[in-house]
C-alpha positions as CSV (number, residue, x, y, z in Angstrom):
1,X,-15.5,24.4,82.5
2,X,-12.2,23.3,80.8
3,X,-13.7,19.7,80.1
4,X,-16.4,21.9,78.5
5,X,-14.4,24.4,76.5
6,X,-11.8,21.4,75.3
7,X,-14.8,19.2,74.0
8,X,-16.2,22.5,72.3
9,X,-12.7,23.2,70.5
10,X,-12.8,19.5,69.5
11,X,-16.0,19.5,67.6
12,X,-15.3,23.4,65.9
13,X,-12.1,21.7,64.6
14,X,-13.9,18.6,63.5
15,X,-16.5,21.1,61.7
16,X,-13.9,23.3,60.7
17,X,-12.2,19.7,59.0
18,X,-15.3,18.9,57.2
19,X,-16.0,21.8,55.5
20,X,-16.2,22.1,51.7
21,X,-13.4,24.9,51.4
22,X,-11.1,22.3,53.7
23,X,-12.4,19.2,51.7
24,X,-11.5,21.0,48.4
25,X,-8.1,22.4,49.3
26,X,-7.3,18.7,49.7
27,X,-8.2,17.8,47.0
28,X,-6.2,20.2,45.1
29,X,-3.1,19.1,47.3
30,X,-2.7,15.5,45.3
31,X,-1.8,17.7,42.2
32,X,1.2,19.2,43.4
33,X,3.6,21.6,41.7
34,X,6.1,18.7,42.3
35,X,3.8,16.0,41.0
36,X,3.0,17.5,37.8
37,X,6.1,18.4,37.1
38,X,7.1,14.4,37.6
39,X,4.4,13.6,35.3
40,X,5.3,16.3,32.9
41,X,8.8,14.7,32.8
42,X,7.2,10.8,32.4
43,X,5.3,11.9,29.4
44,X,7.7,13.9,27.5
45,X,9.9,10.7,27.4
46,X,6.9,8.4,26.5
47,X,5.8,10.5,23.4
48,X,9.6,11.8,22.3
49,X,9.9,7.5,21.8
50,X,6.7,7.3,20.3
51,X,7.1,10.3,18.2
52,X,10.4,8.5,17.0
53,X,8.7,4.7,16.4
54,X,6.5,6.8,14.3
55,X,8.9,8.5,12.4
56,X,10.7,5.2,12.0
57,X,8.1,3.5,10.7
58,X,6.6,6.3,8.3
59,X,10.5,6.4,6.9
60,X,10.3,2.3,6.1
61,X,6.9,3.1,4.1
62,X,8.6,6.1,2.4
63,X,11.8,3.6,1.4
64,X,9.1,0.7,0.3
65,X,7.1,2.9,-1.8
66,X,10.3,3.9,-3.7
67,X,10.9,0.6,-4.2
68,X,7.7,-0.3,-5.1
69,X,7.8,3.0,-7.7
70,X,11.4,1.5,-9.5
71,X,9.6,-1.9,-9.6
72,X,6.6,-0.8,-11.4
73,X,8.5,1.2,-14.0
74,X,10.8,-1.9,-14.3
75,X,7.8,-4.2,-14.6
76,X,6.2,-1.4,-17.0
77,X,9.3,-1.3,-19.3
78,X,9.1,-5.2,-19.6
79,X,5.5,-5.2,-20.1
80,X,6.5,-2.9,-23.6
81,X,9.0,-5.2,-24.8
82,X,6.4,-7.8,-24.1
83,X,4.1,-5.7,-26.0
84,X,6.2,-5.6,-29.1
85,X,7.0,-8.7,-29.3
86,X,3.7,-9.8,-29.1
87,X,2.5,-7.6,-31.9
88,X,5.7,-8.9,-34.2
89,X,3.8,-12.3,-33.2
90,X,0.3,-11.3,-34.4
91,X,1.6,-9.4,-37.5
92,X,3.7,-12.3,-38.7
93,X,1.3,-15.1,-38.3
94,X,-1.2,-12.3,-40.2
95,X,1.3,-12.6,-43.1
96,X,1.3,-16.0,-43.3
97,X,-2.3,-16.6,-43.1
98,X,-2.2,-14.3,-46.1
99,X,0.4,-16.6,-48.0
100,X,-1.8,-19.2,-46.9
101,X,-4.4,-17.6,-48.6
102,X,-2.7,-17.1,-51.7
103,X,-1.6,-20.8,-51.8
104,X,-5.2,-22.1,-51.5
105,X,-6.4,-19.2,-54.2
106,X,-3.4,-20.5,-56.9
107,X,-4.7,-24.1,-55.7
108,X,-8.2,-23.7,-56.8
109,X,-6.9,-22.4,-59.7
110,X,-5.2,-25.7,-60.5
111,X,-8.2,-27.2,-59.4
112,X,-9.8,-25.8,-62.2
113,X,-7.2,-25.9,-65.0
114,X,-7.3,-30.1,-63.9
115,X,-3.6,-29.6,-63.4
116,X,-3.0,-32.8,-61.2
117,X,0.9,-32.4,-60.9
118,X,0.6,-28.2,-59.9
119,X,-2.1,-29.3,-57.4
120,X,0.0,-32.0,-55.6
121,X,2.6,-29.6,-55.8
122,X,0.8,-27.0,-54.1
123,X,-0.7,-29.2,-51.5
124,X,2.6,-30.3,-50.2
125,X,4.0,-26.7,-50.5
126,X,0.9,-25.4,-48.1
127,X,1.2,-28.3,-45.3
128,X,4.8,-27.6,-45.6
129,X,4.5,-23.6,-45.3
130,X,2.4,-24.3,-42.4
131,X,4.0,-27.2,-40.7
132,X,7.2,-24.3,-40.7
133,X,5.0,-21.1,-40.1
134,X,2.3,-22.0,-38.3
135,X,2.4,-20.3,-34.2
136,X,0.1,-22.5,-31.9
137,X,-2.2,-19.8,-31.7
138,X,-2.5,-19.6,-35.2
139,X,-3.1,-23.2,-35.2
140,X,-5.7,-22.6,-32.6
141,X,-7.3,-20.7,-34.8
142,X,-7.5,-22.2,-38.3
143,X,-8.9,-25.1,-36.0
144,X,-12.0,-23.0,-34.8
145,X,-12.4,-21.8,-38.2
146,X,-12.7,-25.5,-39.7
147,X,-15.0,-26.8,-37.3
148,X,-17.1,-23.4,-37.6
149,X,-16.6,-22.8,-41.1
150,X,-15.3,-19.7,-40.8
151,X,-13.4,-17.3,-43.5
152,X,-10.7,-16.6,-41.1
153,X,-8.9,-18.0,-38.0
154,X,-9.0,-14.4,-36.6
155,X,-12.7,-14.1,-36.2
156,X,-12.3,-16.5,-33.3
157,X,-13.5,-14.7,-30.4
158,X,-10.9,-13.5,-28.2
159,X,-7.9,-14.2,-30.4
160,X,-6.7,-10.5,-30.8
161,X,-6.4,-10.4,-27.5
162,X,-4.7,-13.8,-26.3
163,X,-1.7,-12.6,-28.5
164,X,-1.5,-9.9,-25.8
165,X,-2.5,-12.0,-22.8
166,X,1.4,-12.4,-21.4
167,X,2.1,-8.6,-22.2
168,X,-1.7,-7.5,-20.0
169,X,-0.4,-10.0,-17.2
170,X,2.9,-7.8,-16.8
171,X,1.3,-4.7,-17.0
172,X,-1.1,-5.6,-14.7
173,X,2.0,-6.4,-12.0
174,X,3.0,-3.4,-13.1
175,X,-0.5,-1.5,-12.1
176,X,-0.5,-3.5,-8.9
177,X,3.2,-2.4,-7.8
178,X,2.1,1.2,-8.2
179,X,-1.2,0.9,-6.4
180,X,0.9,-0.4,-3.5
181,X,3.5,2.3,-3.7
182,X,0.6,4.8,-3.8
183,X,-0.8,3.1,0.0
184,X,2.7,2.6,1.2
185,X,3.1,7.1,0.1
186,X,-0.7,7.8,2.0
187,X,0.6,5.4,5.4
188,X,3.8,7.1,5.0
189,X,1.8,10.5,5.7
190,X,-0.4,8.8,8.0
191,X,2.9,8.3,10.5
192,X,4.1,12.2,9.5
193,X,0.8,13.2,10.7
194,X,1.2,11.2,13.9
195,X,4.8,12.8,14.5
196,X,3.1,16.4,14.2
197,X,0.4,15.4,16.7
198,X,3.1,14.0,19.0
199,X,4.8,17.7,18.6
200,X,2.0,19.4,19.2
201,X,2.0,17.4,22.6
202,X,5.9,18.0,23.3
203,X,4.7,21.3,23.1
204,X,2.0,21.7,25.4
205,X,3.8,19.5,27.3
206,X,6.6,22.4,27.7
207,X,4.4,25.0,28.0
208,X,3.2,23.4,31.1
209,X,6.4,23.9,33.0
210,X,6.2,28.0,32.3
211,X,3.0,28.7,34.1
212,X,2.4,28.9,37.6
213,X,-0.8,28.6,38.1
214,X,-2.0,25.0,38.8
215,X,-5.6,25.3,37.5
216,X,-4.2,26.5,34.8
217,X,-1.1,23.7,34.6
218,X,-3.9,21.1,35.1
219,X,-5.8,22.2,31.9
220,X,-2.4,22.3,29.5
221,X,-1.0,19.4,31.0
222,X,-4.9,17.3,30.1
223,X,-5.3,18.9,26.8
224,X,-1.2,17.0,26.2
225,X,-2.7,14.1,27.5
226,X,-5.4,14.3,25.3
227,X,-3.6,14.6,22.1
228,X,-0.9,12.0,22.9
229,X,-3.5,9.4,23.3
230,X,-5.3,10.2,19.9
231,X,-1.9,10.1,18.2
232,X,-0.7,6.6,20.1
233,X,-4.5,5.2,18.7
234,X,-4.6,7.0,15.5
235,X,-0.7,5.2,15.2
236,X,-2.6,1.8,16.2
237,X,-4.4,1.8,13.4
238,X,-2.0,2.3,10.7
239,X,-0.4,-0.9,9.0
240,X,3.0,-1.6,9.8
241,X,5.4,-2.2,6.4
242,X,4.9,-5.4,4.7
243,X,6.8,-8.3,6.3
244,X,7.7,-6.5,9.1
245,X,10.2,-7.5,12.0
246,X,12.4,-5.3,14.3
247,X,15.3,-8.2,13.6
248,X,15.4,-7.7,9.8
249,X,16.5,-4.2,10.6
250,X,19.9,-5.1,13.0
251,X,23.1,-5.8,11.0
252,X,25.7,-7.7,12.7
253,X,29.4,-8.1,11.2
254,X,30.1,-11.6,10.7
């Protein structure tokens, strides 16, 4: 009769043990009070350093774009003075295609007086004028307008706007330095972003530690996990700074 009722108490307990209520309470003994408080304390220094790389990096994009800014109103002033110059260029060699003009107009003249010594005089004085005058673009042009029998060098196509080609290139710098200060301002807000998301997990993260109830820990604590991911990916994607190395940012006394 013991044998009996031992072997009976040994199969209720076995029963008892493989129950779903039993089965489930161990289950919710791996998440501990203890243990989510250790990973609680893991992850709030794993996103308080990522939260700072972030920071770090969005503040190198917010110092290159200023730099990139100063740059293009540098490259923007030069590309003025270019400008004007340029135009004092075009205007001048204008004005001495016009005296050029006038030469040729008082040598027909000559031409047709049969005044021999005033036409010899005003052949030399024209090859002279424009041996001392003449710009290479201007000489570019009075070229084109021989060999196409033009009326005047500047209705060679495109001349207008080779006086201006050096002044364009600089301004064009100038337009690309901004364009790259304007990505280095919207990755620069990228990273802020990032820092608010790893805040938000910081957060949650801290609110875990004031409830009690696990169920309830378990939900806050997955929802932090949750959002630290997305940040650490969302961070992933966003280029680093130009030319960047952690070793170009330590300074060592000499």
């Amino acid at each position: 009769m013991r044998k009996k009722n031992k072997s009976a108490q040994s199969e209720e307990v076995k029963r008892s043990s493989a129950s779903p209520d039993n089965a489930l309470k161990d289950r919710k003994t791996i998440l501990t009070n203890k243990r989510i408080e250790t990973v609680v304390a893991i992850l709030l220094g794993v996103t308080t350093l990522l939260s700072a790389w972030a920071s770090w990096i969005g503040h190198l994009h917010g110092g290159i774009q200023s730099i990139n800014f100063t740059n293009s109103n540098n490259v923007s002033a030069q590309a003025t003075a270019e400008y004007n110059i340029c135009m004092q260029t075009y205007l001048a060699d204008y004005m001495v295609w016009n005296t050029v003009v006038d030469y040729h107009y008082d040598l027909e003249v000559a031409k047709n007086d049969g005044d021999q010594t005033k036409i010899n005089i005003l052949n030399k004085k024209i090859d002279n004028f424009k041996k001392n005058n003449t710009s290479d673009l201007l000489a570019e042009g009075v070229k084109w307008m021989e060999e196409n029998h033009g009326n005047s060098p500047f209705d060679m196509p495109g001349i207008t706007e080779k006086y201006f080609e050096s002044a364009q290139k600089t301004l064009n710098q100038s337009h690309e330095l901004l364009e790259e200060g304007k990505r280095d301002n919207k990755k620069g807000d990228s990273y802020l972003l990032v820092t608010v998301i790893y805040s938000l997990t910081l957060f949650l993260l801290g609110m875990v530690g004031t409830l009690k109830d696990i169920p309830n820990r378990i939900t806050l604590l997955t929802i932090a996990i949750v959002c630290m991911i997305f940040a650490f990916i969302y961070m992933c994607i966003i280029p680093l700074p130009t030319e960047f190395g952690q070793m170009n940012f330590f300074e060592f006394n000499k």
